[in-house]
C-alpha positions in Angstrom: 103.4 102.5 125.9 106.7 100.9 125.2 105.8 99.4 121.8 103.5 101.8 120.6 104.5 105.2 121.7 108.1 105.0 123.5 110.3 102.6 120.9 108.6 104.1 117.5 109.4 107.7 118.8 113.1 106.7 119.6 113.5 104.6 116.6 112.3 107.2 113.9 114.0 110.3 115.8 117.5 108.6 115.4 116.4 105.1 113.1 120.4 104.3 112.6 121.6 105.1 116.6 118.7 103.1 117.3 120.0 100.1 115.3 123.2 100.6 116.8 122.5 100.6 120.1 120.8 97.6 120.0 123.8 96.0 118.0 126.1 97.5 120.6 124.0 97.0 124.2 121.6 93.8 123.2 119.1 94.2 125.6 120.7 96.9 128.0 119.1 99.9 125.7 115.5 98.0 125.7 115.5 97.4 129.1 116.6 100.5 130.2 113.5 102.3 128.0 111.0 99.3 129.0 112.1 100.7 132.9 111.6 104.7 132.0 108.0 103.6 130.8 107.4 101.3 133.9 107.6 104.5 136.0 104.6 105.9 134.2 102.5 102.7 135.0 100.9 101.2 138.3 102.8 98.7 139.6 100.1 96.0 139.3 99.6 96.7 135.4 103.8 96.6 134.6 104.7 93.3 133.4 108.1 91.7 133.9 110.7 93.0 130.8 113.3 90.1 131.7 112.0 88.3 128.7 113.3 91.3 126.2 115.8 89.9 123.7 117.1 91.8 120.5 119.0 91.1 117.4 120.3 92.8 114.3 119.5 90.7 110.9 120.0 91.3 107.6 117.1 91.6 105.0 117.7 93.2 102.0 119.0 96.3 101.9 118.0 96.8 105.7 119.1 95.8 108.9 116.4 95.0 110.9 116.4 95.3 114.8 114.2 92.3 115.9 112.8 92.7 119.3 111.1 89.8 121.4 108.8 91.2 123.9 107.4 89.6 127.1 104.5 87.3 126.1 101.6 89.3 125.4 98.4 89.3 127.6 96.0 91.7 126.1 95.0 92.3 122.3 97.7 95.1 120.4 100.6 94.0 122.2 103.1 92.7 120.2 105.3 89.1 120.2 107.5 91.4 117.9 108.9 94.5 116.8 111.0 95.0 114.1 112.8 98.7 113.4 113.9 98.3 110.1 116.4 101.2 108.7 117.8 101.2 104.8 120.5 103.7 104.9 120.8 106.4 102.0 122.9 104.7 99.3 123.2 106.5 95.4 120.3 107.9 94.6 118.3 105.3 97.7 116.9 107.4 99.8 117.4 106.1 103.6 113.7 104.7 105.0 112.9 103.5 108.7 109.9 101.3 109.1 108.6 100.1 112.1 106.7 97.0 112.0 104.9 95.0 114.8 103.5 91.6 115.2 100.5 91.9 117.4 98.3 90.0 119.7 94.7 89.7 118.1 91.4 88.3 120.1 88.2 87.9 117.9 84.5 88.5 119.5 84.9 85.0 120.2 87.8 85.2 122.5 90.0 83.1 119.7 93.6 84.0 119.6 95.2 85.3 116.4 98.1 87.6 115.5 97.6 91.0 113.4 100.8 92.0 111.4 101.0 96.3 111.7 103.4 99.3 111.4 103.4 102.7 112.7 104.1 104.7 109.8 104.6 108.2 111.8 101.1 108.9 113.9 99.2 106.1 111.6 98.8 102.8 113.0 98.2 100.5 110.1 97.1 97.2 109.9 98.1 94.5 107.4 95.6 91.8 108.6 96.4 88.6 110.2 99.5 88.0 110.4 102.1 84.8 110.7 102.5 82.5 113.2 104.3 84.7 116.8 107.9 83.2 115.9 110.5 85.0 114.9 111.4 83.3 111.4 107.9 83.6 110.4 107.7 87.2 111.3 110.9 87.9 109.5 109.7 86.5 106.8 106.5 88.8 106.6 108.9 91.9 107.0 111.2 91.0 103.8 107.9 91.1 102.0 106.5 94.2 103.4 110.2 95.7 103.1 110.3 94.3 99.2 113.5 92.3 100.5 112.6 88.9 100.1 
């Protein structure tokens, strides 16, 4: 619920508040959403969100709001987010893209990761993705961002 329903929902109603607040607050702003969504879940199925950790990077024309989440357990949960905002500038219109770095399990039970973004109600998936670090996800986002 928190990477797939809660964050996009913030992050495209307000993509450049969103970018600030985690600029601003760090983790405070995550942790305080990853809580509100905890309340919706039995207490046996929330996992711990002391692992959160954000940053804002540059890529391109974007800043990008990288978000490390918790290790994930079960397939479609994500090593990483990234909320990528391009404000308007000239004739640029602005664009918020919401990119995740997911946890993938084959038939087999083999571990991989699936690069997707939520592009409004459309969960779209790029394939396999990079190795779960952060450099290597960043990486993948320039590309799918045209910022590399």
């Amino acid at each position: 619920m928190f990477a797939h329903q809660a964050l996009p929902e913030i992050f495209f109603n307000d993509p450049e508040k969103f970018i600030a607040s985690i600029k601003n607050e760090e983790t405070a702003f995550l942790r305080y959403v990853w809580k509100q969504v905890g309340a919706y879940i039995q207490e046996n199925d929330q996992a711990a969100g002391d692992s959160l950790a954000a940053e804002v990077l540059p890529a391109g024309d974007y800043q990008v709001g990288l978000i490390s989440c918790p290790e994930p357990l079960q397939p479609t949960e994500p090593h990483f987010i990234a909320a990528a905002y391009r404000p308007e500038q000239g004739e640029q219109v602005s664009q918020a893209r919401y990119i995740t770095l997911e946890l993938g399990r084959s038939l087999e039970g083999g571990m991989y990761t699936v690069l997707a973004e939520w592009d409004g109600d459309r969960h779209i998936h790029y394939g396999e993705g990079p190795e779960p670090e952060a450099e290597a996800f960043m990486n993948s986002v320039k590309k799918l961002t045209g910022s590399t």
